[in-house]
N, C-alpha and C positions, 0 to 999 in steps of 0.2 A: 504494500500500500504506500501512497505517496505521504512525505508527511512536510508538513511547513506551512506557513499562511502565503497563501495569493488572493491580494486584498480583500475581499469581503472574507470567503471560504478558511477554512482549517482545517488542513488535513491532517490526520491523527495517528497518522504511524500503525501501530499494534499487528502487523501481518502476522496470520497465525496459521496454522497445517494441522489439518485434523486425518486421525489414522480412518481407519477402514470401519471400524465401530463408530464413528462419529465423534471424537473423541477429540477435544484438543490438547497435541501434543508436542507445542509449542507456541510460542507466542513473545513476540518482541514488545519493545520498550512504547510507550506512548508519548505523543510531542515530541519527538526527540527521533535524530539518525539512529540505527541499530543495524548489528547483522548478525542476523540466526540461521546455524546454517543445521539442516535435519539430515535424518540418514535414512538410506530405507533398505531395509532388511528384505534381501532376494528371497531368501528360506521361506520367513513370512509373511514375503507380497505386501509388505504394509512397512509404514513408516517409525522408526524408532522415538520413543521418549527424548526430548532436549527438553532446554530453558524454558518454563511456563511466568511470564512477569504476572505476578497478580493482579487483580481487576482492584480499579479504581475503589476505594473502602465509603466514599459518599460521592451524591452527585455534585456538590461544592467545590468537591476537589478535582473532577475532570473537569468542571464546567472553567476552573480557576487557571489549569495548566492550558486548559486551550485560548481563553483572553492571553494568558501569556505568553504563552508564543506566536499568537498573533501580532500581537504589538511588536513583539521583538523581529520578528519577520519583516510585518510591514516600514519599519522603521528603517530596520536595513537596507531590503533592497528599494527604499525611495531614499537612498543615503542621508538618511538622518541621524544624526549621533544625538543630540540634544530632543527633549521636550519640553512644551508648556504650559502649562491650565492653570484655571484658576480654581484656585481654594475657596469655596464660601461657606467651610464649615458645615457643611450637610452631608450626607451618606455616600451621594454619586460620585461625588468629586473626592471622595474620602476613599473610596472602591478604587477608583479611575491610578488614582498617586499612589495608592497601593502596587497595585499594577503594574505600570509603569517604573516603578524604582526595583522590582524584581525583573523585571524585562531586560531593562536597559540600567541597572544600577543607579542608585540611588545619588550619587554624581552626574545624570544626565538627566536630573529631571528639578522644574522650576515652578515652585507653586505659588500662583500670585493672588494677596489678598485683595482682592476692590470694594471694602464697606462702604453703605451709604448714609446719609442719616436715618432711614428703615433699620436698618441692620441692628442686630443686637449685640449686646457685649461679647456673648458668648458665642457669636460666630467666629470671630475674632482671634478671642481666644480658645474655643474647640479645634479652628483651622492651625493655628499654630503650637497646639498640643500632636497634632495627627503629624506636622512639620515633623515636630522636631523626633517622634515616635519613628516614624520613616528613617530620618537622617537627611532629608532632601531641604536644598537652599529654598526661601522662603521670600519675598518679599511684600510689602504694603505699599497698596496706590489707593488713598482715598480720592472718591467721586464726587464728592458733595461739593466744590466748585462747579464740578464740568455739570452737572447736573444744575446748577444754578443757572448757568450761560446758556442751556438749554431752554429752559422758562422765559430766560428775559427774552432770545431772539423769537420764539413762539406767542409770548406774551399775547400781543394785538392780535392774532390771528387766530389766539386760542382763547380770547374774551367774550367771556358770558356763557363758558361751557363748563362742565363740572370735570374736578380728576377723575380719571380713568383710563383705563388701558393702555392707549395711547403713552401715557405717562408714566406709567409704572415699563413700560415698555424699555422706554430710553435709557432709563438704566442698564437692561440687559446690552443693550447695543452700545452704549458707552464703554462696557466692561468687555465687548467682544472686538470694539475697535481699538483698546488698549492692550489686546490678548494679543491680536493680527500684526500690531506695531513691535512687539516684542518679541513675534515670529519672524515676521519679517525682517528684523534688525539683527537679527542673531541664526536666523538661521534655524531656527528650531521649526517641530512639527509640532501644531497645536490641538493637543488632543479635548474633542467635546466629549461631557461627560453628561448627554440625558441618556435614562432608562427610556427601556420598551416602552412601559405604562407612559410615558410622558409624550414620546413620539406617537406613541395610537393616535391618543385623542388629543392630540398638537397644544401639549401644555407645555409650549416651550417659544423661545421667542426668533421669527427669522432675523438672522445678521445680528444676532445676540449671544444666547449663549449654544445657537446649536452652529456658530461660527468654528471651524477647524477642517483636519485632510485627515482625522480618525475619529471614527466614533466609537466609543473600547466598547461602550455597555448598550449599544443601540436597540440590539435583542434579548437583552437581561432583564425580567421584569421587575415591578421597586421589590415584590414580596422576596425575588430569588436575589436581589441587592443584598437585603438585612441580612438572608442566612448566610449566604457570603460572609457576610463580614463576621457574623456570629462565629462563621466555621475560620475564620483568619483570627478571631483571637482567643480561639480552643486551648491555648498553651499560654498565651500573654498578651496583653493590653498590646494591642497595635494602632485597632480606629476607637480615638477617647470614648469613653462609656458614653457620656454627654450626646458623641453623634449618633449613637446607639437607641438612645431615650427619647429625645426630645423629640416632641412632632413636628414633622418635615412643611418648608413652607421655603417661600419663594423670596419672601420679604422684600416686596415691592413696594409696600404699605403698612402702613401700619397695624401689629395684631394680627399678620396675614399667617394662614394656613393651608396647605395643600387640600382641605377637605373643606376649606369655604366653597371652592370649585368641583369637586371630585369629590365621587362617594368615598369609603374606604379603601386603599389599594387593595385589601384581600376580595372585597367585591370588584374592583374595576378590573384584577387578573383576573380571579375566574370569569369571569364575562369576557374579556378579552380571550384567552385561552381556551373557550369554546365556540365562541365567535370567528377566530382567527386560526385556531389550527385544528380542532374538531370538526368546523365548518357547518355549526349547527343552526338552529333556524334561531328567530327572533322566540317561538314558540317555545320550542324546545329548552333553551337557556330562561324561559319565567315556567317552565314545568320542573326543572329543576330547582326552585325555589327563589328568582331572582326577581324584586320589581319589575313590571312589567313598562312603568315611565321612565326610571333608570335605564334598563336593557333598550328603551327606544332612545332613549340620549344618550349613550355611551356610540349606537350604531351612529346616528347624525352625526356626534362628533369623530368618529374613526373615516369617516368619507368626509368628509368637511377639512379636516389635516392632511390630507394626500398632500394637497399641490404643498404645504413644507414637508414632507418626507423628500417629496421629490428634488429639493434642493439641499437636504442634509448632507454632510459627508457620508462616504462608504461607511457601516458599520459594521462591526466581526458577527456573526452569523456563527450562532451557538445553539439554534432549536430548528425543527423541519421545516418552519416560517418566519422568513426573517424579513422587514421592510428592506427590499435592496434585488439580489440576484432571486427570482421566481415570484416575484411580490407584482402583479399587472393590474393597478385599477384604474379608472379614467380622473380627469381632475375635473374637468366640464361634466357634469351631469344632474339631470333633475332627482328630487329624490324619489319615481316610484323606478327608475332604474339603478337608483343606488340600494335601494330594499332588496330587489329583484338578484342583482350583485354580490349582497352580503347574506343570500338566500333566506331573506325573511318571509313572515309569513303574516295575514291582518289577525290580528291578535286583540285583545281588548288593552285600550292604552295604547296601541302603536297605529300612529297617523298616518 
């Protein structure tokens, strides 16, 4: 089997020979070059016992060695020695620097804090806990200037309207044109750090933070984020408990949470996860227990985010549906052909 990352894909090594009983009776190394060589016994028409590597002990841990040698791959052969993301002290970007400082050592990687006046103390200092836990160079660019300068020149043209979107926006796009300028300047690849769950339902902002040439966790859902990290610090404190606990938010605004927008991630993956890789109906996912107005607005919004998927960076492709290589939906279309697409069915609750 072939093994190494070609950009989106990972190939996973493991080439294994099974005898005449079905039987594996060998099996090489995973992620990694290996060479097993078998022998086969003329007497017995069948192939003799060699090196069996044992199967992965959780899914954490393949799903972790294959982000990682993705990254390391991809990095390489687009000759990149250096990386850069920023730090905001949440889980993703907490996953992502994990990553990456095993990939490419913890001397090729640059995590950049950009608080706002939103931001809380303990972003701050969670992102520079997770730093210094890593061992990777860290730096601080506060926004709340650039974000000033923002207001004033929008000012007259943005009077007599209330904040919103728009504006909580520009932040991510200020932090993303500060990310591009310190790839650009240096040479480094800019790795973006949203989850699956964020890309579905396009909780994320274009030419913001889904700016970069990798996307590490593009197919990573948030729920299989945490146990990740869970399973990365089975032995010792790596990502701060803090980023562990605290509920996830975008802090665009003030008091913001990911679930002011968004049911709970354990409902927005399963919904997603049988939506997207079960391929089930709108029916079927609220016969499985799910609101049936959620499961119609999780679907709007899964077709309503195409056209930003379709401009995200490549991302590693770690489950049988990945947004990226085999992912075909349209970005123009009305919604009784986007039902019809994501094979729904009229259901009570779904318009």
């Amino acid at each position: 089997n072939q093994v190494g990352g070609n950009d989106d894909l990972i190939f996973d090594g493991r080439s294994f020979a099974l005898n005449r009983q079905g039987e594996i009776v060998c099996r090489a190394n995973g992620f990694a070059t290996d060479l097993v060589i078998v022998e086969f016994d003329e007497a017995q028409r069948d192939l003799q016992w060699a090196s069996v590597v044992a199967a992965y002990e959780s899914d954490e841990e393949e799903i972790w060695q294959a982000l990682v040698l993705g990254v390391r791959d991809y990095a390489q052969k687009c000759r990149f020695s250096q990386v850069v993301l920023g730090l905001s002290g949440g889980i993703d970007s907490a996953l992502v620097a994990a990553i990456a400082s095993v990939a490419l050592g913890k001397e090729s990687v640059l995590g950049v804090l950009m608080p706002s006046p939103y931001s809380s103390s303990h972003s701050v200092s969670d992102a520079l806990a997770l730093g210094e836990n890593l061992g990777i160079q860290t730096t601080l660019l506060k926004i709340g200037e650039l974000m000033a300068g923002f207001d004033h020149t929008l000012a007259n043209l943005f009077a007599g309207t209330e904040f919103g979107i728009a504006e909580e926006n520009i932040q991510s796009r200020i932090r993303g044109n500060l990310l591009m300028a310190i790839a650009n300047k240096f040479g480094h690849l800019l790795l973006s750090t949203g989850n699956k769950s964020e890309m579905a339902v396009g909780y994320c902002t274009l030419y913001g933070d889904m700016n970069g040439g990798l996307a590490v966790i593009a197919d990573v859902p948030k729920t299989r984020v945490y146990s990740l990290c869970h399973w990365l610090n089975r032995d010792c404190e790596i990502i701060p408990q803090n980023i562990l606990t605290k509920p996830p938010s975008a802090e665009l605004k003030p008091g913001q949470v990911d679930q002011d927008s968004l049911p709970s991630y354990e409902i927005l993956d399963d919904i997603l996860e049988r939506l997207i890789h079960n391929h089930q109906s709108a029916a079927q996912i609220v016969a499985a227990g799910h609101d049936p107005v959620i499961v119609n607005r999780i679907i709007q919004m899964v077709a309503r985010a195409e056209f930003k998927r379709r401009q995200a960076p490549p991302g590693l492709k770690i489950t049988d549906r990945a947004f990226g290589t085999g992912w075909r939906m349209p970005i123009a279309s009305n919604w009784a052909a986007v039902k019809n697409a994501y094979q729904t069915q009229s259901i009570p609750g779904l318009k």
